[in-house]
VOBA-1610 file (N, C-alpha, C; in pm, whole numbers, padded with zeros to 5 digits, always signed):
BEGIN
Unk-02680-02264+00909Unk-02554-02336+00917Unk-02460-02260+01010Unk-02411-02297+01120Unk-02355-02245+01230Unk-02188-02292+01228Unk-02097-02225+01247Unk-01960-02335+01239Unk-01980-02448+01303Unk-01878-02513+01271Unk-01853-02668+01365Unk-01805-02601+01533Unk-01836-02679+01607Unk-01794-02618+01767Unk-01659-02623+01782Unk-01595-02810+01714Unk-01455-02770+01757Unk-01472-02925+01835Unk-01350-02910+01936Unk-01330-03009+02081Unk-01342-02942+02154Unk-01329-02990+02281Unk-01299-02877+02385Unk-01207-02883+02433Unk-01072-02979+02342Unk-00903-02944+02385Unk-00835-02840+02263Unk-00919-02798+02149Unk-00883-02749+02054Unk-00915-02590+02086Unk-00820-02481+02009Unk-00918-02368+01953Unk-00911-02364+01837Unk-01001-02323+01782Unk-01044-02311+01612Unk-00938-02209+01551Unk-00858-02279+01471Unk-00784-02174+01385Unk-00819-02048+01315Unk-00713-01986+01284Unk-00739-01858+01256Unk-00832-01857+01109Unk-00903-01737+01084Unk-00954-01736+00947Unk-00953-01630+00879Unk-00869-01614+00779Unk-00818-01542+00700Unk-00811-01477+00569Unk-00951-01382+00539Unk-00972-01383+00461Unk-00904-01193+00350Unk-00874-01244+00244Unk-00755-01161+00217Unk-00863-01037+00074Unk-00886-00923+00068Unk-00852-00872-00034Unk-00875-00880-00171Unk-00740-00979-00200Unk-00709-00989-00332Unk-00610-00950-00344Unk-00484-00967-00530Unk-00444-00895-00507Unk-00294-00884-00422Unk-00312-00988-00337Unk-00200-01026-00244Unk-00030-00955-00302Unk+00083-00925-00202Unk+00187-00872-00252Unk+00229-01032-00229Unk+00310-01059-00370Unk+00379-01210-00351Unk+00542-01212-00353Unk+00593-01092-00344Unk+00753-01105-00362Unk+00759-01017-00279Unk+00800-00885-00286Unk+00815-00808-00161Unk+00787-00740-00090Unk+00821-00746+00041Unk+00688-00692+00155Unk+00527-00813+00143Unk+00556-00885+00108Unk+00459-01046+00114Unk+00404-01066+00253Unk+00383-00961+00322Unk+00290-00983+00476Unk+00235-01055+00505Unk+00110-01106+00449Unk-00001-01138+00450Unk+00090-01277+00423Unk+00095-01316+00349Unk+00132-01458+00318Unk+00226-01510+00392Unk+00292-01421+00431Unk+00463-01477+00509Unk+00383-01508+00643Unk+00291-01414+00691Unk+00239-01459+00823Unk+00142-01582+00819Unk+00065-01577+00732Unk-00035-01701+00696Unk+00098-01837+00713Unk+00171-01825+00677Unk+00262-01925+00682Unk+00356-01984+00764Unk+00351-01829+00859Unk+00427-01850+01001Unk+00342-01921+01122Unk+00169-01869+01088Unk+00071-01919+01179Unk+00073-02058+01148Unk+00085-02142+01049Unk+00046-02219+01020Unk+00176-02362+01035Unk+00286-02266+01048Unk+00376-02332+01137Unk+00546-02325+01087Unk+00551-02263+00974Unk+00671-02196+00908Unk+00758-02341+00865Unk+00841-02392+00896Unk+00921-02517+00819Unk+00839-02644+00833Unk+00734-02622+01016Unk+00657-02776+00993Unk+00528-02752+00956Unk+00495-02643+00916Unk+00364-02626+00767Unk+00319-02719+00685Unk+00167-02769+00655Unk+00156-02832+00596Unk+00051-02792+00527Unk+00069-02721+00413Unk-00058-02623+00375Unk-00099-02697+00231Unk-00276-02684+00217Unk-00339-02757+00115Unk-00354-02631+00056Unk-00317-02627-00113Unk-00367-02516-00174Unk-00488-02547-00244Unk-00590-02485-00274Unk-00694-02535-00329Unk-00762-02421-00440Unk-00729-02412-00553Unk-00735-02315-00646Unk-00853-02388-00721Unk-00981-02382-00696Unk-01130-02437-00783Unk-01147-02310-00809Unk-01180-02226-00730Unk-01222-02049-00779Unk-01188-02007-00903Unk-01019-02048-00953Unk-00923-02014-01070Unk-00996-02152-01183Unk-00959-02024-01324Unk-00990-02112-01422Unk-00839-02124-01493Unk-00730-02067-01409Unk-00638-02075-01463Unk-00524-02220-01423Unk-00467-02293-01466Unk-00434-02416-01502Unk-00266-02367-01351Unk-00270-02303-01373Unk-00136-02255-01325Unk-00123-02216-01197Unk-00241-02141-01148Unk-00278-02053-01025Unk-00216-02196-00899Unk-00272-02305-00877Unk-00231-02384-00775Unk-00112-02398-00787Unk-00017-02405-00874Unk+00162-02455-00859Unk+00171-02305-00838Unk+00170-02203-00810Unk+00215-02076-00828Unk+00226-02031-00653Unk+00106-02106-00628Unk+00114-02046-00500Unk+00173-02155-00393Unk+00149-02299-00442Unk+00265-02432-00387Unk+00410-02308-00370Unk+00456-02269-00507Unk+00617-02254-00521Unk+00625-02105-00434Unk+00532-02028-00430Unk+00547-01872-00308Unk+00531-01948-00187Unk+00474-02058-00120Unk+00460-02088+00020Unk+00605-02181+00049Unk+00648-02245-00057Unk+00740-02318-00054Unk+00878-02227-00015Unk+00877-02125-00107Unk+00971-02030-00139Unk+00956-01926+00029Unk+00896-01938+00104Unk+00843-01910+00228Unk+00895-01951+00329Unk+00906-02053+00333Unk+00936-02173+00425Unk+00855-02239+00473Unk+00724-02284+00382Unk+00622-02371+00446Unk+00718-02539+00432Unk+00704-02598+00491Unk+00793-02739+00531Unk+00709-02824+00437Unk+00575-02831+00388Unk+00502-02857+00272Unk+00401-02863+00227Unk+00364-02856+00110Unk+00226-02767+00074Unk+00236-02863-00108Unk+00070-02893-00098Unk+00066-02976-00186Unk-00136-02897-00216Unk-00100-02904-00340Unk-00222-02879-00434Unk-00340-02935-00439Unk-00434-02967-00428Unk-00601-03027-00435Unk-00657-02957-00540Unk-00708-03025-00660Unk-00771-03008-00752Unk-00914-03030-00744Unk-00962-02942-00707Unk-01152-02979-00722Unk-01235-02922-00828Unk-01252-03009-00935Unk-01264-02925-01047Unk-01406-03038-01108Unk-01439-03108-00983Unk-01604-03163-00978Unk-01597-03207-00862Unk-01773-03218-00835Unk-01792-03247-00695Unk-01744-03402-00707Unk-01712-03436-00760Unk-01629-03608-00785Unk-01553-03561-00718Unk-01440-03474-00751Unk-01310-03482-00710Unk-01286-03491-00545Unk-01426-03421-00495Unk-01414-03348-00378Unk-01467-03558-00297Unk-01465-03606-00341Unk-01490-03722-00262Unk-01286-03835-00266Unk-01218-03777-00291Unk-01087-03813-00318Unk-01076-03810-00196Unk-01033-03979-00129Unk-00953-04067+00021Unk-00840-03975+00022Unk-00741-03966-00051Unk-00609-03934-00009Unk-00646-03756+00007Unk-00691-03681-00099Unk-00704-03562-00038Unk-00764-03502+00108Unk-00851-03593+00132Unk-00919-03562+00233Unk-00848-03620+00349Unk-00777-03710+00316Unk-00665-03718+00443Unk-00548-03618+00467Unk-00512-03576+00330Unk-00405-03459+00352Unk-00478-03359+00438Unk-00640-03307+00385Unk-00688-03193+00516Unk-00684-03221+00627Unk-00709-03330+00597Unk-00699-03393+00754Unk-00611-03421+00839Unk-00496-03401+00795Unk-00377-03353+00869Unk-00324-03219+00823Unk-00345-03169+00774Unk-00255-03022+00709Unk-00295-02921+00831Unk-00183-02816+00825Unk-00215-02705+00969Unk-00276-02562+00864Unk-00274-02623+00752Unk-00344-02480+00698Unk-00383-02505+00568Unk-00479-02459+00503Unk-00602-02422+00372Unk-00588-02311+00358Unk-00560-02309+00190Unk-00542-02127+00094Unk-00626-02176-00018Unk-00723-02095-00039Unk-00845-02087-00132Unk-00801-01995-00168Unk-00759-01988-00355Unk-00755-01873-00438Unk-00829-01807-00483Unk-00832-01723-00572Unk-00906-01647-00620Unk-00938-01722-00750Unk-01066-01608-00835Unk-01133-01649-00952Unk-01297-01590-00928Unk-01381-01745-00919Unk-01509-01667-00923Unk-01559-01801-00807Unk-01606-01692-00712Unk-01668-01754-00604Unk-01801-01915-00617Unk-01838-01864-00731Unk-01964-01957-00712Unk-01864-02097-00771Unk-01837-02103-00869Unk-01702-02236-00838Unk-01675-02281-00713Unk-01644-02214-00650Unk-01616-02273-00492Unk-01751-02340-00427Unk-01875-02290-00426Unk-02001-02283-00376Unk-02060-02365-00439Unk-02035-02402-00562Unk-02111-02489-00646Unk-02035-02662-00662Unk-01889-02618-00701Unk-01796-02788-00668Unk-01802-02786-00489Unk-01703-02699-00392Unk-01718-02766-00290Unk-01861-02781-00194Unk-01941-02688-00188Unk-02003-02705-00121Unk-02134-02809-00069Unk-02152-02871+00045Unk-02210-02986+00102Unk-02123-03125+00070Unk-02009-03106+00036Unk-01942-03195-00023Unk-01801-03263+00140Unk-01744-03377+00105Unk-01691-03384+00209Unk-01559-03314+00242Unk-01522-03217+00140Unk-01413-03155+00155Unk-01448-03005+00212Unk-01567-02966+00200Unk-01629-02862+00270Unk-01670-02900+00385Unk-01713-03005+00424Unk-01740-03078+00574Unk-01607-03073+00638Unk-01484-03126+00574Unk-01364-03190+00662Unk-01288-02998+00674Unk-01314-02890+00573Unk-01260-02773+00615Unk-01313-02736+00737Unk-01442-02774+00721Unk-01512-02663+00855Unk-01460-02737+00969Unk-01444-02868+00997Unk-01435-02945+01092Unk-01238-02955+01158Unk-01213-02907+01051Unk-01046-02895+01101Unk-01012-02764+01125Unk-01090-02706+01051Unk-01077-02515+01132Unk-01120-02525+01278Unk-01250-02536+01329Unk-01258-02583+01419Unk-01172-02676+01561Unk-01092-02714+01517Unk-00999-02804+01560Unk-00889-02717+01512Unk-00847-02639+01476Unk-00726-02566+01503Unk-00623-02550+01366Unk-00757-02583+01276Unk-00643-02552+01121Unk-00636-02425+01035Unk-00578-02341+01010Unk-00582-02213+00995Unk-00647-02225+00858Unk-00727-02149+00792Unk-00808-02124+00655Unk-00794-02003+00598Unk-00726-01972+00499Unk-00682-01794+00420Unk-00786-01830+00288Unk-00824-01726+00278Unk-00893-01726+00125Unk-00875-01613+00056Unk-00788-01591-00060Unk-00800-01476-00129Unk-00920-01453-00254Unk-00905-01290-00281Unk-01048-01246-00342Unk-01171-01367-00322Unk-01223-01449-00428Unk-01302-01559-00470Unk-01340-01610-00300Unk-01159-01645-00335Unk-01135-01758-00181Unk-01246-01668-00008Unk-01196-01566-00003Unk-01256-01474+00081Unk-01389-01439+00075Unk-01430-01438-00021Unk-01626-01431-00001Unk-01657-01529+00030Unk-01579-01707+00016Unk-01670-01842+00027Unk-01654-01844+00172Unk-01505-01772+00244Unk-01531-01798+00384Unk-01664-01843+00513Unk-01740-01725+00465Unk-01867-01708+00563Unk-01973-01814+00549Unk-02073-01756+00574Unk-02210-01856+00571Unk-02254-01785+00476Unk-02285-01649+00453Unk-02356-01600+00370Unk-02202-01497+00251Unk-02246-01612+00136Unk-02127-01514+00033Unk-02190-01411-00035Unk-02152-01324-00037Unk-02148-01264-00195Unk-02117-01305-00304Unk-02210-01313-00380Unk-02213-01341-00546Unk-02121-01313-00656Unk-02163-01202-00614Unk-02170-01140-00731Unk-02274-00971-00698Unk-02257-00873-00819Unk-02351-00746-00775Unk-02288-00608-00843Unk-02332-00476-00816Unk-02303-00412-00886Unk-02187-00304-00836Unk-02168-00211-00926Unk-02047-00129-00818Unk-02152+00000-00809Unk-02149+00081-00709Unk-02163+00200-00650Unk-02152+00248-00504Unk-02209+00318-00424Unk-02189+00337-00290Unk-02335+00372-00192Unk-02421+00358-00317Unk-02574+00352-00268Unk-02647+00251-00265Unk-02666+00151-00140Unk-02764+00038-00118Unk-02892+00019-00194Unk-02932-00074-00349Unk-03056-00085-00358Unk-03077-00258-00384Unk-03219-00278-00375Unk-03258-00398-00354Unk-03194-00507-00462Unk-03134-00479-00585Unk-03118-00587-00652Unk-02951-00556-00711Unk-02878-00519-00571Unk-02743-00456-00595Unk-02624-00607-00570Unk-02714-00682-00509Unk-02616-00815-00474Unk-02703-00898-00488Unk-02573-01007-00531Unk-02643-01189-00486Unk-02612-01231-00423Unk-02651-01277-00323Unk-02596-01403-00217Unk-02627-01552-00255Unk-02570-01625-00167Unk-02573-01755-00224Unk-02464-01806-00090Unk-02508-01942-00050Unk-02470-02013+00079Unk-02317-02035+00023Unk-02194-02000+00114Unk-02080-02014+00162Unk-02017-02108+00239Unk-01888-02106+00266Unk-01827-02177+00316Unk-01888-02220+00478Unk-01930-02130+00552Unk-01959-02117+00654Unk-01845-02168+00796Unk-01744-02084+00761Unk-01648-02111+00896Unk-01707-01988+01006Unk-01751-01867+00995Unk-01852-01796+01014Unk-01939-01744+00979Unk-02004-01740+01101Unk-02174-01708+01077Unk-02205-01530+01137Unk-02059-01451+01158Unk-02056-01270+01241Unk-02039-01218+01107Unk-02012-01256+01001Unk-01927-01179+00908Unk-01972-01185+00761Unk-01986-01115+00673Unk-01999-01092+00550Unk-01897-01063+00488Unk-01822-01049+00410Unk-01736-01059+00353Unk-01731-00969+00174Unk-01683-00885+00187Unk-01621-00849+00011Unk-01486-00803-00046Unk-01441-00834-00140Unk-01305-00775-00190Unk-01309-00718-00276Unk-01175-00706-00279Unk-01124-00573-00398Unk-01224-00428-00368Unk-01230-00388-00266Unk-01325-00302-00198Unk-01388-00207-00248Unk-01224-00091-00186Unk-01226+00031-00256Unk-01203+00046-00427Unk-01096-00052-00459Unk-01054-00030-00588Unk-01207-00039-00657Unk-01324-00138-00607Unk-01413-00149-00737Unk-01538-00116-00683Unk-01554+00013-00553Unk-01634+00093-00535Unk-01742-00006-00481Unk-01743-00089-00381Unk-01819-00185-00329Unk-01903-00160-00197Unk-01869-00081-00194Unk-01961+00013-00069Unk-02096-00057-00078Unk-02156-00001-00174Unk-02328-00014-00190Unk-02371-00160-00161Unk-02311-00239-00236Unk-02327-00422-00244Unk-02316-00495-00121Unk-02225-00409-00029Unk-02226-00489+00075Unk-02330-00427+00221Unk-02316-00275+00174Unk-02461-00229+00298Unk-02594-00326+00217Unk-02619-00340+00114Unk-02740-00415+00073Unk-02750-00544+00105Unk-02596-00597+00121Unk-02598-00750+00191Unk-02639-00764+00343Unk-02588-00655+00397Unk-02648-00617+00542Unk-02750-00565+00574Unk-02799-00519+00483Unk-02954-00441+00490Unk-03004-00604+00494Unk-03015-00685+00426Unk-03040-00856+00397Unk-03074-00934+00528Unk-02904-00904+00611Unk-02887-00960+00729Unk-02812-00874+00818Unk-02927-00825+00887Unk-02838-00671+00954Unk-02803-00771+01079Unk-02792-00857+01098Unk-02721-00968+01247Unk-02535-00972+01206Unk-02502-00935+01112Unk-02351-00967+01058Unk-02317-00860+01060Unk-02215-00858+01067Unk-02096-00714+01022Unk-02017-00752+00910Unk-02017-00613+00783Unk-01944-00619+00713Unk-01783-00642+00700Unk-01749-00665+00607Unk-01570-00660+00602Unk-01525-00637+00490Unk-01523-00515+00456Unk-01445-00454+00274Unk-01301-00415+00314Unk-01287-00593+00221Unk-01139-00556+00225Unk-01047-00509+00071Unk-00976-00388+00157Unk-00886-00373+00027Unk-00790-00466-00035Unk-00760-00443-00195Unk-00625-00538-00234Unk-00513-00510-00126Unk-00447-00644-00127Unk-00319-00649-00037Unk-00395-00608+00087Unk-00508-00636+00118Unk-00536-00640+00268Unk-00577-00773+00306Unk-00548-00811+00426Unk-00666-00922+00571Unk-00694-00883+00648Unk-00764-00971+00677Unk-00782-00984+00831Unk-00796-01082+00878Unk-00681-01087+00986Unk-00648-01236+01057Unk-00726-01203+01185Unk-00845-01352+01203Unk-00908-01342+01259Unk-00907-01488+01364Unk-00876-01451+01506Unk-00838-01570+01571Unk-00959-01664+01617Unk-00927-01726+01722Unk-01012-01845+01806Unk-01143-01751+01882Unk-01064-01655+01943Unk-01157-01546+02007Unk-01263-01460+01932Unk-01243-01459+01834Unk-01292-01327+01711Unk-01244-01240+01697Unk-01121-01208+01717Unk-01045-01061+01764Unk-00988-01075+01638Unk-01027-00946+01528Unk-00962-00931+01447Unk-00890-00856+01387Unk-00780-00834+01378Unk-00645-00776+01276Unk-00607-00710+01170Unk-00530-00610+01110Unk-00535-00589+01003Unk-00412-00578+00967Unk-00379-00668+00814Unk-00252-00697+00800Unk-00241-00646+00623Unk-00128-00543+00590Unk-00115-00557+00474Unk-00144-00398+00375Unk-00132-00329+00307Unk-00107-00236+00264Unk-00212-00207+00239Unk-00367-00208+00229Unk-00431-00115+00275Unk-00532-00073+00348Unk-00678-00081+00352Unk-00744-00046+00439Unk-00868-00169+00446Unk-00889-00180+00595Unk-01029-00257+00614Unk-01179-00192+00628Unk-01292-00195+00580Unk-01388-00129+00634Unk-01501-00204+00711Unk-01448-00178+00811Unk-01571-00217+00935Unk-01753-00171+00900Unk-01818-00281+00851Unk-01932-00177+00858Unk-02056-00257+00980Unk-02110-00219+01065Unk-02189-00291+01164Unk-02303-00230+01215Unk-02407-00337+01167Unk-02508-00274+01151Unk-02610-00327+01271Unk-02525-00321+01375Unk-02616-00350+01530Unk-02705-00208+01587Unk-02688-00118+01529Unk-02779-00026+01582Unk-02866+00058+01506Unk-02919-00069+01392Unk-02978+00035+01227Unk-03103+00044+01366Unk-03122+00133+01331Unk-03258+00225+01335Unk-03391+00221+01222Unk-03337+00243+01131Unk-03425+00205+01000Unk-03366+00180+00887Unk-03494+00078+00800Unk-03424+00023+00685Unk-03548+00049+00589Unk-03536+00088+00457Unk-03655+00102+00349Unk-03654-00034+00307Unk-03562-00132+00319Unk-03567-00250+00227Unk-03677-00247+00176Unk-03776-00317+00282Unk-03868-00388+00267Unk-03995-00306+00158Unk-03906-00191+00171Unk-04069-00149+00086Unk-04019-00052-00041Unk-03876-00035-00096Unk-03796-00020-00215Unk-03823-00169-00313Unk-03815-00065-00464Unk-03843-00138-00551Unk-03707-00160-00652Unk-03661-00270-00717Unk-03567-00307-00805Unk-03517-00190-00857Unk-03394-00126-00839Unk-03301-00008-00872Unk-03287+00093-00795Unk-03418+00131-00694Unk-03444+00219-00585Unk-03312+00251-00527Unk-03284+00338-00452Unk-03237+00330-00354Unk-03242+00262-00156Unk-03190+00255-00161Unk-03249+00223-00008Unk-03192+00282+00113Unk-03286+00328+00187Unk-03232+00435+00324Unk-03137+00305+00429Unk-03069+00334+00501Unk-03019+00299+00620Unk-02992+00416+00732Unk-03052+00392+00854Unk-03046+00492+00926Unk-02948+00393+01077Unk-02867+00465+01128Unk-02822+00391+01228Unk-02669+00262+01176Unk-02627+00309+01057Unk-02522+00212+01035Unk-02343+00302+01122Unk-02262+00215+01162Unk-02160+00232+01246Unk-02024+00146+01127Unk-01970+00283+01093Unk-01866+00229+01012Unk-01720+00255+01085Unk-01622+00192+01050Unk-01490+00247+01089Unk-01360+00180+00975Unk-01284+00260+00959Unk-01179+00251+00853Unk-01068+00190+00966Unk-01024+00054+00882Unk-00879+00022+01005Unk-00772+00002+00913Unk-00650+00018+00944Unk-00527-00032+00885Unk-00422-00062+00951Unk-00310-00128+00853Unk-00241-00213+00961Unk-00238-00178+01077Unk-00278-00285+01197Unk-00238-00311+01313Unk-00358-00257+01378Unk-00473-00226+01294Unk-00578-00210+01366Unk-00657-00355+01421Unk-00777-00287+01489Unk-00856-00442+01574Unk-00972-00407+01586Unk-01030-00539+01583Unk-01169-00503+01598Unk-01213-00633+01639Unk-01308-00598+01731Unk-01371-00772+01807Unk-01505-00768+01781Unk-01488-00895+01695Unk-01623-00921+01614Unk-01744-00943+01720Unk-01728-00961+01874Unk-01783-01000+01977Unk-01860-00916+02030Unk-01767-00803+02069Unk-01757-00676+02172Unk-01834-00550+02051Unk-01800-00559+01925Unk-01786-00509+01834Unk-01713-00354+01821Unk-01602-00336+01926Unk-01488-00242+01928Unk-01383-00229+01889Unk-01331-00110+01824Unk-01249-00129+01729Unk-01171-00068+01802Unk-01039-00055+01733Unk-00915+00051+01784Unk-00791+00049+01721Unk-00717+00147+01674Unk-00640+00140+01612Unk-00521+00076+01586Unk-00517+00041+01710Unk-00380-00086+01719Unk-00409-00190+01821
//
């Protein structure tokens, strides 16, 4: 599953995947900009809280984007793949300049939206120039390939993660949150040991990374991103480690960024500002 191409009068909006965690009152970075990209008073942002089992999570974040100056932002309930066939919602994506996927538990997202036409009409308006943020939950469904679910440590072994098919707005990137706080190191070199063609992205709470049309990506928000890219492994035990093992990686290229750092998912060069 490859993104949608787009037009060729469009560029594909930014994609924004957050952390967790988010600061929502002060010093609100991450969100105040998600909201400025997306067009600040003539904003028209879909919130879409399926990830959350909490009843509340979608008006919470309506009234912080509102309280923002998004010009307007209205809620989508997908809480069956029924829902996800709703005319009028799918016309609101279909005009809205921006999509915020909350947090909760990823496979909710993967299991109601996905192959569904509200997962068709995201990929197809990102593409076309509609900006997409996803916090914690929201942020693993981003990619093609999510994370599950998996264990905490900082040593790669074969049965340390689950994957399971994603949002797929990209196909460069892997994706995990709540990083450092929950020692995620290991889960995500094992997701790359998986598919060493992607580069990791452990993001901390209260971190993103705003990632444009180009691939050039950003770091916004109080704390750290970890670059991990695994274009020059040398060697991998995967293939021949057994359930709990450890597993060697030889040749992995990491780098720590924070605010205002960059990194081009393309070039694959980083730099501090």
């Amino acid at each position: 599953m490859a993104p949608s191409p787009g037009s060729d009068i469009s560029e594909r909006g930014y994609i924004v995947p957050i952390g967790g965690a988010e600061e929502k009152m002060r010093d609100a970075d991450i969100l105040s900009r998600f909201v400025s990209i997306c067009g600040g008073r003539d904003a028209r942002i879909a919130v879409i809280p399926t990830a959350s089992e909490l009843s509340d999570t979608g008006s919470r974040y309506r009234r912080l984007f509102r309280k923002m100056g998004a010009g307007e932002t209205r809620v989508l309930d997908y809480n069956s793949r029924r829902d996800c066939e709703n005319a009028r919602d799918i016309e609101y994506l279909g005009e809205a300049s921006g999509a915020f996927l909350t947090g909760g538990n990823q496979l909710r997202l993967s299991t109601t939206l996905g192959g569904t036409k509200v997962a068709q009409t995201l990929r197809r308006r990102n593409a076309d120039g509609m900006h997409v943020a996803g916090t914690s939950a929201g942020a693993a469904f981003i990619p093609e390939h999510m994370i599950a679910g998996g264990r905490e440590g900082s040593t790669p072994s074969p049965n340390m993660v689950t994957l399971a098919p994603g949002l797929g707005l990209s196909n460069r990137i892997i994706v995990d949150q709540h990083f450092r706080e929950r020692d995620r190191l290991g889960r995500l070199l094992t997701a790359l040991a998986y598919n060493p063609f992607a580069i990791g992205i452990g993001l901390d709470e209260d971190t993103a990374a705003f990632i444009d049309s180009k691939d050039h990506l950003e770091v916004v928000g109080s704390g750290g991103i970890s670059i991990v890219d695994p274009s020059n492994l040398e060697f991998s035990s995967m293939d021949s480690s057994h359930r709990d093992e450890p597993v060697s990686l030889i040749g992995i290229k990491m780098h720590i960024l924070v605010a205002g750092g960059r990194f081009d998912l393309t070039t694959r060069k980083a730099s501090a500002s």
